[in-house]
C-alpha positions in Angstrom: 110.7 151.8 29.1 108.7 149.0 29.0 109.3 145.6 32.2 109.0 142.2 31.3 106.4 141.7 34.9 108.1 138.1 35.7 108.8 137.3 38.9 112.3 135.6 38.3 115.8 136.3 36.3 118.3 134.1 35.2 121.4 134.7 37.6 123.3 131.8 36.9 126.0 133.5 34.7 126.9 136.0 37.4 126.7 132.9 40.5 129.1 131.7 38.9 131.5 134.4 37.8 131.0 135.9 41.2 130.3 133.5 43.9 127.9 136.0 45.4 124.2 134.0 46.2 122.7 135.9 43.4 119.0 135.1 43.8 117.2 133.7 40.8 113.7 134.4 42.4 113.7 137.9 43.0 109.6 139.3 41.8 111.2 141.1 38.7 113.1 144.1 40.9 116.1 143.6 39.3 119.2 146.0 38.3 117.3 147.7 35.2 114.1 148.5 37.4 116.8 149.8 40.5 118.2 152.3 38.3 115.0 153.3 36.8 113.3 153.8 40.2 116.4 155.9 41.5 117.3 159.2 40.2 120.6 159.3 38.7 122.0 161.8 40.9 122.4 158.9 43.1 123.8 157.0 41.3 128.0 157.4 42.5 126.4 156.7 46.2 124.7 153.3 45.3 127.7 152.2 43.7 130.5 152.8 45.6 132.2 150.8 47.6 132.7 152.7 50.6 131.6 151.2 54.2 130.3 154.7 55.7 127.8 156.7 53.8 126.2 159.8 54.3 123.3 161.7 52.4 122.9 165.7 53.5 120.2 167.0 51.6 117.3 169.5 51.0 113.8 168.1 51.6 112.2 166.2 49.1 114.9 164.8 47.6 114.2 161.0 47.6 116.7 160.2 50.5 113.8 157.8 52.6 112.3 156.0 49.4 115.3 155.6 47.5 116.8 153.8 50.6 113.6 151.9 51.0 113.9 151.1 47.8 117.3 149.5 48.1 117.0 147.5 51.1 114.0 145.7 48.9 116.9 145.5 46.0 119.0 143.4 47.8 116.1 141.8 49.6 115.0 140.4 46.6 118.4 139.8 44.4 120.3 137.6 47.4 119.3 135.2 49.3 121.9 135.8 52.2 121.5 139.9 52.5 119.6 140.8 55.0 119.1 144.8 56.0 118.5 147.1 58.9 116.2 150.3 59.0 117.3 152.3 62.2 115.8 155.0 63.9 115.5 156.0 67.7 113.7 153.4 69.0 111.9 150.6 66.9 108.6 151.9 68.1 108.7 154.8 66.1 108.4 153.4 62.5 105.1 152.5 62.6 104.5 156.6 61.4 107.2 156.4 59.3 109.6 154.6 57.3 106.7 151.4 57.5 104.5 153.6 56.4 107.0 154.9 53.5 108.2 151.0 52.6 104.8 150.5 51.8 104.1 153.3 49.5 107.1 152.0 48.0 105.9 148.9 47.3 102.3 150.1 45.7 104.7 152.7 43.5 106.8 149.6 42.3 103.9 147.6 41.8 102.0 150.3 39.6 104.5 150.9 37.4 106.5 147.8 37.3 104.1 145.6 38.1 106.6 144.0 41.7 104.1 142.5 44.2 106.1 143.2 47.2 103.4 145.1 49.6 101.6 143.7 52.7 99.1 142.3 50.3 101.6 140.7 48.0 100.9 136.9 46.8 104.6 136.4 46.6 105.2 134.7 50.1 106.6 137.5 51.5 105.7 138.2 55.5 105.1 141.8 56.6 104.6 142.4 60.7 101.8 142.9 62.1 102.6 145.9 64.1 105.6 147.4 65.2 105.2 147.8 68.9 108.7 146.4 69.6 109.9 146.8 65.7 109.4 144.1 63.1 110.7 142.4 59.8 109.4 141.6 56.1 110.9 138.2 56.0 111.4 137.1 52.2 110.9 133.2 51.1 114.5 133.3 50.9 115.1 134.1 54.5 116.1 137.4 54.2 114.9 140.5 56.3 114.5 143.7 56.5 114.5 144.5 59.9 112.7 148.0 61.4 115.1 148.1 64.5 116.1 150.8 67.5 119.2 152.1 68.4 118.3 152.3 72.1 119.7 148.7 72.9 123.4 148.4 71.6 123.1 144.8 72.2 119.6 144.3 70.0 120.1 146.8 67.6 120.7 144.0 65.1 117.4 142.7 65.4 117.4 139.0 63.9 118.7 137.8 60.6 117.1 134.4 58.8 119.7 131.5 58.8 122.4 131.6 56.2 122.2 135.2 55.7 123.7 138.5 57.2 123.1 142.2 57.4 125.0 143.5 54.4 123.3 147.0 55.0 122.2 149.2 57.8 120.7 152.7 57.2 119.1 155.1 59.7 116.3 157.7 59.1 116.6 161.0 59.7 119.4 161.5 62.1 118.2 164.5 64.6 118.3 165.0 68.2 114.5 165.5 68.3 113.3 162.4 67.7 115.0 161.1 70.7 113.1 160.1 74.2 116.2 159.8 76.0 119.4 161.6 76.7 122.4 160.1 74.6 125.4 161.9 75.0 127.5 161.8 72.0 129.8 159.0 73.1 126.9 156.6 74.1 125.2 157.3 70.7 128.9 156.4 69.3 129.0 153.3 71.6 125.9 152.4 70.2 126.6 152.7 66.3 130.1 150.9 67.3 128.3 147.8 68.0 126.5 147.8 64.7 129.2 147.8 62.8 131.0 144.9 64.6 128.0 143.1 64.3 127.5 143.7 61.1 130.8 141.3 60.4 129.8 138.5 62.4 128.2 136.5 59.4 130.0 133.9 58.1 127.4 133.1 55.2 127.1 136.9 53.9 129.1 136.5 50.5 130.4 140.2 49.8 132.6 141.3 46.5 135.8 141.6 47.8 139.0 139.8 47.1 140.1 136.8 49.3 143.2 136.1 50.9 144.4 133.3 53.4 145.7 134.3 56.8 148.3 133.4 58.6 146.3 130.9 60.1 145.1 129.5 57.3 141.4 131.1 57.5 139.9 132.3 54.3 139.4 136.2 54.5 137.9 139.1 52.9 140.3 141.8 51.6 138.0 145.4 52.5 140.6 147.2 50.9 139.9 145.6 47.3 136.3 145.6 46.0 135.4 143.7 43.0 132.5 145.5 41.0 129.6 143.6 39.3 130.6 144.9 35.7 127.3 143.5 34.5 125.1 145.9 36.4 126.6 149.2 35.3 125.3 152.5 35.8 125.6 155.2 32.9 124.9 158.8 33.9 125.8 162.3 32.9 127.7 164.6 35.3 129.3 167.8 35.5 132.8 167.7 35.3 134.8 170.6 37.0 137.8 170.5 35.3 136.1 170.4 31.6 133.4 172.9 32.4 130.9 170.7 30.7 129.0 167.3 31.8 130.2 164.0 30.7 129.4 160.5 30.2 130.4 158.3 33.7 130.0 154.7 34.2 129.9 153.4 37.8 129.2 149.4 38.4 127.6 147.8 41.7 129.9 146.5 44.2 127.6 144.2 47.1 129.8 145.3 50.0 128.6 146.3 53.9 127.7 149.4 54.0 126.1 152.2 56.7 123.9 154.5 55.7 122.6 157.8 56.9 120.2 161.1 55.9 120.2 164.3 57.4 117.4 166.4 56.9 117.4 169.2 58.3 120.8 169.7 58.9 121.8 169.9 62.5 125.9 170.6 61.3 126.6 169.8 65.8 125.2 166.3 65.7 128.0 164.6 66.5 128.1 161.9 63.0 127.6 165.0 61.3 130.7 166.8 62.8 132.5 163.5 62.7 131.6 162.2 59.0 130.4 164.9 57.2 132.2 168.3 57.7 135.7 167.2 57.3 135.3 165.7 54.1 132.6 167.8 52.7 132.2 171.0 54.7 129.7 173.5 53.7 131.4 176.8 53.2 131.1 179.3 50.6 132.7 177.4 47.5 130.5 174.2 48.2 127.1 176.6 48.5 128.1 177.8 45.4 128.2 174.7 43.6 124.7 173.3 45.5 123.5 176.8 43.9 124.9 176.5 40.6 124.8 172.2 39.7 122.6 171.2 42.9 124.8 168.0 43.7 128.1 167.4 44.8 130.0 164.5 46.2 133.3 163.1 48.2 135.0 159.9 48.1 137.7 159.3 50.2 138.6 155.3 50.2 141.5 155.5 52.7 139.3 156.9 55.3 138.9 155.3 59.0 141.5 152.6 58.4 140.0 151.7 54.6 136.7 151.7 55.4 135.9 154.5 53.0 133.2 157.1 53.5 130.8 158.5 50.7 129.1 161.9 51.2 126.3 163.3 48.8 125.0 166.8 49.1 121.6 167.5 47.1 119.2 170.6 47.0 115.5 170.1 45.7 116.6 171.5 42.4 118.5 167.7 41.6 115.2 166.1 41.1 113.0 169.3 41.1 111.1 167.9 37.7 110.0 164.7 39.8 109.0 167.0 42.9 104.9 167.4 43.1 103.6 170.6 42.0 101.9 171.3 45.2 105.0 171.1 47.5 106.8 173.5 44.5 104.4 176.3 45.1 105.0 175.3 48.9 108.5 175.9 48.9 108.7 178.9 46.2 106.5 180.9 48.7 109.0 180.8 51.3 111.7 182.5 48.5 109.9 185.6 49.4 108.9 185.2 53.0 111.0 183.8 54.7 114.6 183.3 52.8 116.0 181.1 55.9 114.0 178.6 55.8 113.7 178.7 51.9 117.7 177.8 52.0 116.8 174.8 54.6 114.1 173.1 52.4 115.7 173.6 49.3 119.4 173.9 49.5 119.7 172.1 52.7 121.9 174.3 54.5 122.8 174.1 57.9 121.1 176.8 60.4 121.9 180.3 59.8 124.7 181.0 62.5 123.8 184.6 63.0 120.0 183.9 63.6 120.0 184.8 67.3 117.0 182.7 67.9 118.9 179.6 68.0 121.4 180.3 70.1 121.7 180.4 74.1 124.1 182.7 74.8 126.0 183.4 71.3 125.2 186.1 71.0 125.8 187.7 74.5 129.6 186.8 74.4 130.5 190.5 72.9 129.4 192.2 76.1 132.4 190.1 78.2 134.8 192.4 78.5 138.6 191.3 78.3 140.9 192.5 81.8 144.5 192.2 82.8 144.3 190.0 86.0 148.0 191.4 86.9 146.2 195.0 87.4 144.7 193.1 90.6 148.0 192.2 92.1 149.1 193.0 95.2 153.4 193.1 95.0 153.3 193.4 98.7 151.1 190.3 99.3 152.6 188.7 96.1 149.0 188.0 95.9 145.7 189.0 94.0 142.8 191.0 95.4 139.5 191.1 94.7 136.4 192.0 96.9 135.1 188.6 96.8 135.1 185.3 95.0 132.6 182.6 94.2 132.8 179.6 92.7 130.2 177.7 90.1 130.6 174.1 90.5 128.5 171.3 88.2 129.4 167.9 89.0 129.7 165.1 86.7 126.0 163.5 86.7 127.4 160.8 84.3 130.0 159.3 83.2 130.1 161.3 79.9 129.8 164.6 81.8 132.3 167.2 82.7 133.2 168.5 86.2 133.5 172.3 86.3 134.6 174.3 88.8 133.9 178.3 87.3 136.0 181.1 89.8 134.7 184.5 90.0 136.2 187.9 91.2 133.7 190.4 92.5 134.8 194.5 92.6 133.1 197.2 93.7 131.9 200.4 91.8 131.4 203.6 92.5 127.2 203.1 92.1 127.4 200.6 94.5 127.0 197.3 92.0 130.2 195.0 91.2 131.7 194.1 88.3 132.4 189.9 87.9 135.6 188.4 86.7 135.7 185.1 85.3 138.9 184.4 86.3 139.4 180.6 86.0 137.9 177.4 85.1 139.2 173.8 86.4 137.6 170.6 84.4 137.9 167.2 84.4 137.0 165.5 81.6 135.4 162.2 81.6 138.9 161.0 80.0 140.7 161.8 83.2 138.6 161.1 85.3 139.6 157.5 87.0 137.8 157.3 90.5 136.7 159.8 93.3 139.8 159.6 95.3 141.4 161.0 92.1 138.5 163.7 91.6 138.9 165.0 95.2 142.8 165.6 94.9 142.7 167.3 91.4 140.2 169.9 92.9 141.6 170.3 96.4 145.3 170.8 95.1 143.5 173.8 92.7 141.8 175.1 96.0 144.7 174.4 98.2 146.7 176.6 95.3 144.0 179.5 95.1 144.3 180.2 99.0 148.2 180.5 98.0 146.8 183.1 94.8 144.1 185.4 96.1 143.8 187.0 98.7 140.7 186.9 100.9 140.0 183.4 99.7 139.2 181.9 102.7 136.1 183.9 102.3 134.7 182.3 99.5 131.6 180.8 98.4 131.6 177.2 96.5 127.6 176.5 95.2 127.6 173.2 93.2 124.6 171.8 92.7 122.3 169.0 94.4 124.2 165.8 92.7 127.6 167.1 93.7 126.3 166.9 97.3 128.4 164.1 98.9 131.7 165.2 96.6 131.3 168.2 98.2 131.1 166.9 101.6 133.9 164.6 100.6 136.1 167.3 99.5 135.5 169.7 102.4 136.5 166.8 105.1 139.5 166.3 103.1 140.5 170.2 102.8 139.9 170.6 106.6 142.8 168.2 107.4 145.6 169.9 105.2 144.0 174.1 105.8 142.1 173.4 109.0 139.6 175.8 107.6 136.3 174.4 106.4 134.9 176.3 102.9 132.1 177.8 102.8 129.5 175.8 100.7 126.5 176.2 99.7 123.8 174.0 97.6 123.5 176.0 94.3 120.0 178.0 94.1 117.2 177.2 91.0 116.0 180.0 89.4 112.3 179.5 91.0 109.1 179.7 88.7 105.7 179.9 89.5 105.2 177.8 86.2 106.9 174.3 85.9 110.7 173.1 85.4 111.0 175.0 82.2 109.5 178.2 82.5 112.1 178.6 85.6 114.9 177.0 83.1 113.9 179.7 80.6 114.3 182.2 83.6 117.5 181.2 84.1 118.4 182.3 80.4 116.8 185.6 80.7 119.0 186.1 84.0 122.1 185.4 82.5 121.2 187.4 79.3 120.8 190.3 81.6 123.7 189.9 83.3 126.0 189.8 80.4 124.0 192.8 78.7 124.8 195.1 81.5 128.2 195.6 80.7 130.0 194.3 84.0 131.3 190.9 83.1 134.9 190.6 82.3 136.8 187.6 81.0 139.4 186.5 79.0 138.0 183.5 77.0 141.0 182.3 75.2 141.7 180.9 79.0 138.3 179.7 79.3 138.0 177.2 76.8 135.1 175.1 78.1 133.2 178.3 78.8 134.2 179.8 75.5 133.1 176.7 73.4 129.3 176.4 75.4 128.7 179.6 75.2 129.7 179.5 71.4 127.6 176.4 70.8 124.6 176.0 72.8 121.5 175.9 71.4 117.9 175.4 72.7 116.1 172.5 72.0 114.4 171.2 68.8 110.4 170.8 70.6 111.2 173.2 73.7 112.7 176.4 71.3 113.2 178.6 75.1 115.2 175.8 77.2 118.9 174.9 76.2 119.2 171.5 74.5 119.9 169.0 77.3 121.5 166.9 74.7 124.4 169.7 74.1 127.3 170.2 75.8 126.0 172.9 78.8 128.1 171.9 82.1 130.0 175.3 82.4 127.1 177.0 81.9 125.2 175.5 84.2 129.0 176.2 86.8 128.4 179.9 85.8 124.8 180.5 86.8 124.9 178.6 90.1 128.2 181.2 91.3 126.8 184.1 89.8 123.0 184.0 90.9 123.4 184.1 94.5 125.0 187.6 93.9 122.3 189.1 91.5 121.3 191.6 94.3 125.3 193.0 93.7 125.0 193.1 90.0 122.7 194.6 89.2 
């Protein structure tokens, strides 16, 4: 195909069939060069009209420059569209996607002849550096902003006057690139405020119908999206029902949108578990399609309250004749040797499940052992026995955290050891949590009702660790003045190293690996749900592959090694 090089195209037609700020002035990158640049197999994703879109893919698939590439697109073909590139913090692009924008720009400029780079003679201002993050600001106005998600209340960066951000899209969405803890409902907090910011704009002209209000205020109607028939997008696909590909023709609809690529998959992140799996879950009949036609896609326009939500699945084999020949023999060598992370590069699955390696405690949860807790009561003492109990506390350290007290039953054997019974777990959840007062009556009632339960309780021993300190102060005082007994507490003992902090954190996985492995746990974990879904579910970290992921849900394990290690000596 051969481009006419001129730096402007005659939108006057569509400004005024559409009332959209179509940008005369826009270096030649106009619809025809768009589609050529992107691969077809995106072409459903570019034009829909859905707000939330997600892109789970196999490496090497385009994700990074064909978004590049589009933030530029409507960079240079509206003069009111400004754009975000997220990622961790803003300080981080500088190695990445500013690097990647500009080998965009000398790619379009070498074949089509677009002078959009650092260099460019075309007005356009790239930053200096990107210390604090930075913006290409266009003659226009417009920007494309290389923002952080750390700050909810900068994350928008700035936008030039009379525009808006029409798009926001964030780069590889992993745990590992983050230098901070985010639970999952501060990251969520975070993104919220994005995408009520993203509205604020009252210049941003989008394609949507228009209504009036009820009072009287001109407003956009998201649930009715009016496509830009002149830029159309003709592409073969494979259609299920016929058993054969066919003709499609999408057309460009300039609505908000927000963006995001996973590579490689991390299927507990919570966008991924909250975007992607319900609406296009990889099981069996979806690897079977990646396998056989290496794309497929959902739409679903209804979903969160109209908003819509667009996910694409790719493996390397959807644009595997565009794919260097170097990074081919790369990834074929891994067919052979190592199959697992063959199927990550180029099918972009999710982690293998069964791979032990990845997994904390997985793996250990066959050796609990299920028991009747009615075989320990007492019908004389209408009570139940055991030799001893502890209890495994972890206080809430934040306000995201869990509170979890973890009760254990201790029985002799013959050889002198004891078995352990996990015999109860009491949590509150950040949800019902409303003050301490509150948190000091929900516990002491559940210790008030164990002394009623189990016999010998009086006995036992409560190790929380160092931050629940003055709760558990707190919540002894209180006891005394209903039981006149004080329980016996103790601060929860580290698993010491001679190394550093991790090496004894890696200890303390070894320990509980042993303990589970020697047969004498028991526990029923249908009636331990938070234990059940930790020990199901956490994984070690990304950089440190020995300590559990801080960034995962790990508060009752942490309640079940601080009232089990304190007995080792009787286990084992």
């Amino acid at each position: 195909m051969t481009y006419n090089k001129k730096k402007t195209t005659s939108y006057y037609h569509l400004n005024e069939k559409y009332d959209l700020n179509f940008s005369d002035y826009n270096f030649g990158f106009d619809w025809e060069v768009f589609k050529d640049f992107v691969p077809d197999v995106y072409a459903r994703y570019f034009t829909s009209s859905c707000f939330f879109k997600f892109v789970s893919a196999g490496r090497g698939t385009h994700k990074t420059w064909v978004h590049i590439g589009y933030k530029f697109f409507l960079g240079c073909n509206f003069f009111d569209t400004s754009s975000n590139i997220l990622r961790r913090y803003a300080n981080t692009h500088d190695d990445t996607t500013f690097g990647d924008a500009i080998n965009v720009c000398n790619f379009l400029y070498d074949k089509y002849g677009i002078d959009l780079g650092p260099d460019n003679e075309n007005g356009i201002e790239w930053p200096k550096n990107l210390k604090e993050g930075g913006e290409i600001i266009f003659p226009s106005g417009v920007r494309i902003a290389f923002a952080g998600y750390a700050n909810g209340n900068k994350i928008m960066g700035k936008v030039g006057k009379g525009t808006g951000i029409l798009s926001a899209w964030t780069d590889e969405m992993i745990h590992a690139e983050e230098k901070e803890i985010l639970t999952d409902k501060e990251l969520d907090k975070r993104y919220n405020n994005l995408r009520i910011s993203m509205f604020r704009s009252k210049s941003l002209k989008v394609s949507y119908e228009k209504y009036i209000d009820e009072n009287g205020v001109e407003q956009y109607d998201l649930d009715s999206p009016i496509p830009i028939k002149e830029w159309e997008w003709t592409f073969k696909e494979w259609d299920f029902i016929k058993q054969e590909y066919v003709t499609v023709t999408t057309y460009f609809h300039k609505t908000y949108s927000n963006e995001f690529t996973f590579n490689p998959f991390d299927k507990y992140h919570i966008f991924y578990k909250k975007f992607v799996t319900p609406f296009l879950p990889l099981n069996d009949r979806i690897k079977k399609i990646l396998k056989d036609k290496n794309q497929i896609y959902s739409e679903n326009k209804q979903a969160f309250n109209g908003l819509g939500i667009f996910n694409l699945r790719l493996t390397m084999g959807a644009v595997w004749n565009s794919i260097p020949q170097i990074t081919k023999k790369l990834v074929l060598a891994n067919k052979e040797e190592r199959p697992d992370l063959y199927e990550l590069e180029y099918y972009g699955f999710e982690y293998n499940d069964s791979d032990p390696s990845i997994y904390v405690l997985r793996n250990y949860r066959k050796y609990i052992k299920e028991f009747d807790l009615e075989n320990f009561y007492n019908t004389e003492t209408k009570q139940y026995e055991f030799n001893f109990y502890s209890i495994g506390i972890d206080y809430a350290n934040g306000s995201e955290d869990d509170t979890v007290f973890l009760l254990s039953g201790y029985q002799l054997n013959e050889d002198g050891t004891y078995n352990k019974y996990l015999i109860e777990e009491k949590v509150e959840t950040p949800e019902n949590r409303i003050n301490l007062s509150t948190t000091i009556e929900y516990f002491g009632q559940w210790i008030i009702d164990c002394f009623d339960k189990f016999d010998g309780f009086e006995d036992s021993t409560f190790h929380y660790d160092i931050n629940g300190h003055d709760f558990m102060q707190t919540l002894q005082s209180e006891l005394y003045k209903y039981i006149g007994y004080k329980i016996k507490m103790f601060k929860a003992i580290k698993h010491k190293s001679t190394l550093n902090k991790d090496a004894g954190l890696n200890n303390r996985v070894t320990w509980l690996r042993k303990m589970f492995s020697q047969n004498k746990v028991y526990g029923n974990l249908e009636s331990l749900p938070h234990l059940d879904q930790c020990l199901s579910e956490l994984k070690f970290g990304d950089n440190n592959t020995n300590i559990p992921d801080p960034k995962m849900y790990q508060d009752p394990y942490d309640a079940l090694f601080y009232g089990s290690y304190p007995y080792r000596y009787k286990l084992f």
